[in-house]
C-alpha positions in Angstrom: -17.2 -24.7 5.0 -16.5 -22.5 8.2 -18.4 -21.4 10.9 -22.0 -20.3 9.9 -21.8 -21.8 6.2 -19.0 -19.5 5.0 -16.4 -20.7 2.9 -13.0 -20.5 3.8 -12.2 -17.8 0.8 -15.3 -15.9 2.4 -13.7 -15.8 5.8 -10.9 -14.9 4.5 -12.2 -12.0 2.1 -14.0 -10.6 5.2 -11.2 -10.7 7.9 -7.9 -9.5 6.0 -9.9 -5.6 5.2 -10.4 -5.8 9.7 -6.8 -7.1 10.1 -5.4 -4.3 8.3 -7.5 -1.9 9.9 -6.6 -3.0 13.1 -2.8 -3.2 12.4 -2.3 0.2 11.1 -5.5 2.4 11.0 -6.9 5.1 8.7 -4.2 7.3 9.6 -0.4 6.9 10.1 2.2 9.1 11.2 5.1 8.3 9.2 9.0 10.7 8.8 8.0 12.1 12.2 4.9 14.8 12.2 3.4 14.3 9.1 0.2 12.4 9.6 -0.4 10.4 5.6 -3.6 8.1 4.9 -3.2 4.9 3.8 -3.3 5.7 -0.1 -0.8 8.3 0.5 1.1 5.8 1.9 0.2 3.5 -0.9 1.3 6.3 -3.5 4.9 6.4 -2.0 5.4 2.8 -2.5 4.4 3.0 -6.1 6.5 6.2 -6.9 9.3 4.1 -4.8 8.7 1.0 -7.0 8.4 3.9 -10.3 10.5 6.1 -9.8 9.3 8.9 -12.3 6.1 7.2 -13.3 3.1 9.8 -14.1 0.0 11.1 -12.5 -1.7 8.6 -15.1 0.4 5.6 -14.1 -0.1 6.2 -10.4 -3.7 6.9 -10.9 -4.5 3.7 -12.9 -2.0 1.8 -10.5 -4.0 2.9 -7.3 -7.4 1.8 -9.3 -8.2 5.7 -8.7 -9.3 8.5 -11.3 -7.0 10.8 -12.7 -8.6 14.0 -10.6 -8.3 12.0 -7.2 -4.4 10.8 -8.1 -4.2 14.8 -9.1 -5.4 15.8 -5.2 -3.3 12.5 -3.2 -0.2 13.7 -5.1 -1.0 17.8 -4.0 -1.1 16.4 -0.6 1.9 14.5 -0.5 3.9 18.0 -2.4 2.4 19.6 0.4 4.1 17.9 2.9 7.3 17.6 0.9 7.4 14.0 0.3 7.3 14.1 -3.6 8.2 16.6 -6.5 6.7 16.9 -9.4 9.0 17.0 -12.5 8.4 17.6 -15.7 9.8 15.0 -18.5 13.2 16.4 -20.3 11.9 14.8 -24.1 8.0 16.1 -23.2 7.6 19.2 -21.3 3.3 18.4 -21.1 4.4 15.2 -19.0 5.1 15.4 -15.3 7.2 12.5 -13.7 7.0 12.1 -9.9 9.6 11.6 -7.4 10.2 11.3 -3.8 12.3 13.4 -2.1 14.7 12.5 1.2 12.1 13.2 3.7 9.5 10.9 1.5 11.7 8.4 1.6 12.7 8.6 5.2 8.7 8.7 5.7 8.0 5.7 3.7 11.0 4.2 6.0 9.5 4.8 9.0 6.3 3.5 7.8 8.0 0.3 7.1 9.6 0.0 10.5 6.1 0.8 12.3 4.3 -1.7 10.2 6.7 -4.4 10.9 6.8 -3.6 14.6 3.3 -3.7 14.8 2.9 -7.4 13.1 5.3 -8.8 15.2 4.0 -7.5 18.6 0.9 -9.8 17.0 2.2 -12.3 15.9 4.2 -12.9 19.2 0.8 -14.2 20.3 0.6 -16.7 18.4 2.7 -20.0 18.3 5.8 -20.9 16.2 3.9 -23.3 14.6 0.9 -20.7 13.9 2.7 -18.4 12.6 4.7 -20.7 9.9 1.1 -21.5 8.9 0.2 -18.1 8.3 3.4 -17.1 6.7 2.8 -20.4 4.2 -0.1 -19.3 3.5 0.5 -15.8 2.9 3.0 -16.9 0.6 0.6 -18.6 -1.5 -2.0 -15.9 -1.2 0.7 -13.3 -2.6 1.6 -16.1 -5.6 -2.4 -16.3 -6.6 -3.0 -12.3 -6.7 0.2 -12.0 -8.7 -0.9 -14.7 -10.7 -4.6 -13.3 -11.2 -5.7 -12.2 -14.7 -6.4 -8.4 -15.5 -10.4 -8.3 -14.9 -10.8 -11.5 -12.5 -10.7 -9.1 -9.0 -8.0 -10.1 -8.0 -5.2 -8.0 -7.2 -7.7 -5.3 -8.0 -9.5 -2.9 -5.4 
């Protein structure tokens, strides 16, 4: 147990959602004016990891329905960071992919995100933070281990 009865998964479940808010905020600006959410931000890693995947893949891969995949994706057109292709061998399928300024978006993302843990984490002890990265490490191993259905890994 932790302090007032919580368990140490129940600490942990309610600080990492405030960490992450602090860190990097609702909104980011990412490849220079473009302002991009979080899920938008999200969405460009998962079309970087899939290259070509489908609005269906990307919807069911950000836990979101097909209609709300359908309006991030507009967005992200909008502001020139993906295309929309559609599939040489099935004309009704449309494959997404990020064009240079997504990438160079996602890119800056990257670089402001790691800035911005390091600026906190040079608060802390060497020692502090080789505990945290341990334990990170083992965090990442148990969501990529978790079974479809169990909540984790899932939003």
């Amino acid at each position: 147990m932790i302090a007032d009865g919580k368990t140490a998964g129940e600490e942990i479940a309610e600080h990492l959602p405030e960490i992450m808010r602090q860190l990097f905020g609702r909104r980011l600006v990412a490849g220079g004016a473009s302002e991009l959410t979080i899920s938008q931000l999200r969405a460009l890693g998962l079309v970087v990891e899939r290259p070509g995947c489908t609005m269906g893949e990307l919807s069911s891969r950000l836990g979101i329905g097909l209609s709300a995949a359908t309006g991030l994706v507009d967005r992200l057109v909008q502001h020139g960071l993906v295309r929309r292709t559609p599939d040489p061998k099935d004309r009704r399928v449309i494959r997404l992919r990020l064009t240079a300024a997504g990438v160079s978006a996602r890119d800056t993302f990257r670089r402001a995100r790691q800035r911005a843990v390091k600026a906190a984490l040079r608060r802390l002890s060497a020692k502090e933070q080789a505990e945290i990265a341990a334990a990170l490490a083992a965090l990442r191993r148990a969501v990529e281990a978790a079974e479809p259905g169990d909540g984790a890994g899932t939003q």
